[in-house]
N, C-alpha and C positions, 0 to 999 in steps of 0.2 A: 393975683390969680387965686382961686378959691376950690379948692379940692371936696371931695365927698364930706359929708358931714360941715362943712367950715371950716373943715382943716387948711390952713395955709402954708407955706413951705417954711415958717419960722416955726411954728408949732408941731410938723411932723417929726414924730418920735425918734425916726432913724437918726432925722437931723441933730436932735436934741442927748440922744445915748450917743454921736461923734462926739459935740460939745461936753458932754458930761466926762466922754473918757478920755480929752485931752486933759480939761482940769485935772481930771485925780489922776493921769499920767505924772503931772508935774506935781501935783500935791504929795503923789507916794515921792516920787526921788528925792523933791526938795523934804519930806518927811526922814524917810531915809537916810542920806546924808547929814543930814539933824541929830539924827539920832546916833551916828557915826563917828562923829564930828565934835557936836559938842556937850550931847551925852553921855560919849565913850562906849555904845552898847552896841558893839562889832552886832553881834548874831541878829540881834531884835533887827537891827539896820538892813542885814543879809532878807531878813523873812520882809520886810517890808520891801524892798526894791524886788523879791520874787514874784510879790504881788502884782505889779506889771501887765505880764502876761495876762493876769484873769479879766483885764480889763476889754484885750481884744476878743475875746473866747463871749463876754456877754454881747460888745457890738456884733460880733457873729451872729449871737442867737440872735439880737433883736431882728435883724436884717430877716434872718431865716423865719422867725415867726413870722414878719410881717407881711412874706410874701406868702408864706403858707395860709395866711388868713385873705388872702387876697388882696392885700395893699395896693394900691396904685403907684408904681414905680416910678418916685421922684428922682431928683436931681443926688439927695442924699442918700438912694438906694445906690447909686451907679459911682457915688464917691467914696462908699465906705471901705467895698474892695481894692482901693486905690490907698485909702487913709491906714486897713491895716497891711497890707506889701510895704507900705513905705515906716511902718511902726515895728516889724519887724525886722527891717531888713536896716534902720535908723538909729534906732529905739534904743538899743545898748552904746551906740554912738555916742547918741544926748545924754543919755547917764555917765558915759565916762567925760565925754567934755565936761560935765558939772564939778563930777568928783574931781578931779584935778583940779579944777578952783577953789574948789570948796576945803581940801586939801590943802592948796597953797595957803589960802586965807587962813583957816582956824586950825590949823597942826603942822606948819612951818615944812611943808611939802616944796618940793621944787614950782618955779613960774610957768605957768604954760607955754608950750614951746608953739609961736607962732607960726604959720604957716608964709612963706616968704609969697611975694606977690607974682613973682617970675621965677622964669628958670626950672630943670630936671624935677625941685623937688616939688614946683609948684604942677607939673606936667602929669609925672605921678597921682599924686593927689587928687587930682582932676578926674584921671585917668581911674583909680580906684572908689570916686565917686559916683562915677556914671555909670562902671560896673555892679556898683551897688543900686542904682536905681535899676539898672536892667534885671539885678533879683527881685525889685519891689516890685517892677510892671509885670513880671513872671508870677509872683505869688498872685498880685491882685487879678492877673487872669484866670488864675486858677480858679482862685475864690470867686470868680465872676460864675466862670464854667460850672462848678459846683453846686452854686445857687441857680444857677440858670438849670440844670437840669435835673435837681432833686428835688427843690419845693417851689420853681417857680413854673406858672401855668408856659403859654406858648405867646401870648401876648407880654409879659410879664418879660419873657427871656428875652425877646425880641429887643423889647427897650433897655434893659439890663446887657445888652451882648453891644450897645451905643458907647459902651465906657474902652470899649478896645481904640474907638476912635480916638478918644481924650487921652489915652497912655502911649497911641504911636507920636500925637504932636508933641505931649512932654518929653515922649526921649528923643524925637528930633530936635528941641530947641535945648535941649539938655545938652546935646551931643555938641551941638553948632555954639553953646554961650558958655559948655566947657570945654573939654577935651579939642577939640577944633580951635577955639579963640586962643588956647595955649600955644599951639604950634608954632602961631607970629610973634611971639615975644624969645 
C-alpha cells in the first residue's frame, strides 16, 4: 500500500520514532543498569534511567506534529497512544524486572522470585496486571482524545478515535486469557 509521496507504512515516521523509542528504551536501561552495575556510578545510572520518560514526550511530539501538518492517519498514528499507556503504565515494571537480574548477576543480589504458575499468588498477579493494563488503555484514550481534539483535523480524528476499538478487544482478551483463565486452576 502506497501513501502520499511514496510513503509506505515501513517508512512512516510515526512508525519509525515507535521503533526508534523502543530501542533506546532498552538501550538507556540496559545503559543504565551498566553503569550501576558494573561501573559502580549509582547517580550517572539514576540520570540515565530518568532519561526514559523523554523518550515518550518526543513520540508525543512526533504524533502531534504529524497530524498538525496533516499526515494521513496510519496504523502507527492509532498505535502509538496505545504503545505510550502501556510505556508508562509498564515501563518502570521492565526496569525493575531487569534491575533484579542484573542485580542478581553482577552484585550478588538476591534470585528473582518467580512467579508460581497457580494458585492465590498467581491470581493476584494476574489480577494486578490487568488492572495495570486498564491504566494503559485509560492513559492511551486520553492520549487519543487529546490528539483527536487539539491538532487533529475532523477526518483525522475520526480514524484516530478507530484505536478505542483495538483497546476494548485487548482488555477483553486480556481479561478472559488472565484474570478469568486463573479462576479454574
Amino acid at each position: 500500500m502506497t501513501e502520499p509521496d511514496g510513503m509506505t507504512e515501513l517508512t512512516d515516521p510515526v512508525l519509525l520514532t515507535i521503533v526508534a523509542c523502543e530501542i533506546g528504551f532498552w538501550v538507556l536501561v540496559l545503559g543504565g543498569l551498566l553503569l550501576r552495575y558494573l561501573a559502580r556510578l549509582s547517580r550517572t545510572s539514576m540520570v540515565v534511567l530518568a532519561l526514559v520518560p523523554v523518550l515518550d514526550v518526543v513520540l508525543l511530539a512526533v504524533v502531534a506534529i504529524d497530524l498538525a501538518r496533516g499526515g494521513e492517519v496510519a496504523f502507527a498514528h492509532r498505535i502509538a497512544p496505545i504503545y505510550l499507556g502501556a510505556t508508562v503504565m509498564f515501563g518502570h515494571r521492565m526496569i525493575a524486572w531487569a534491575d533484579v537480574r542484573f542485580a542478581h548477576r553482577f552484585a550478588d543480589g538476591p534470585p528473582p522470585t518467580p512467579i508460581p504458575k497457580k494458585g492465590p499468588v498467581r491470581r493476584r498477579h494476574e489480577w494486578r496486571e490487568f488492572a495495570r493494563w486498564l491504566g494503559a488503555a485509560g492513559i492511551s484514550a486520553a492520549i487519543t482524545a487529546l490528539l483527536g481534539f487539539t491538532v487533529a483535523d475532523d477526518a483525522q480524528r475520526e480514524v484516530m478515535f478507530g484505536s478505542f476499538q483495538m483497546l476494548g478487544v485487548v482488555t477483553v482478551i486480556w481479561f478472559v486469557t488472565g484474570p478469568v483463565w486463573t479462576l479454574g486452576e
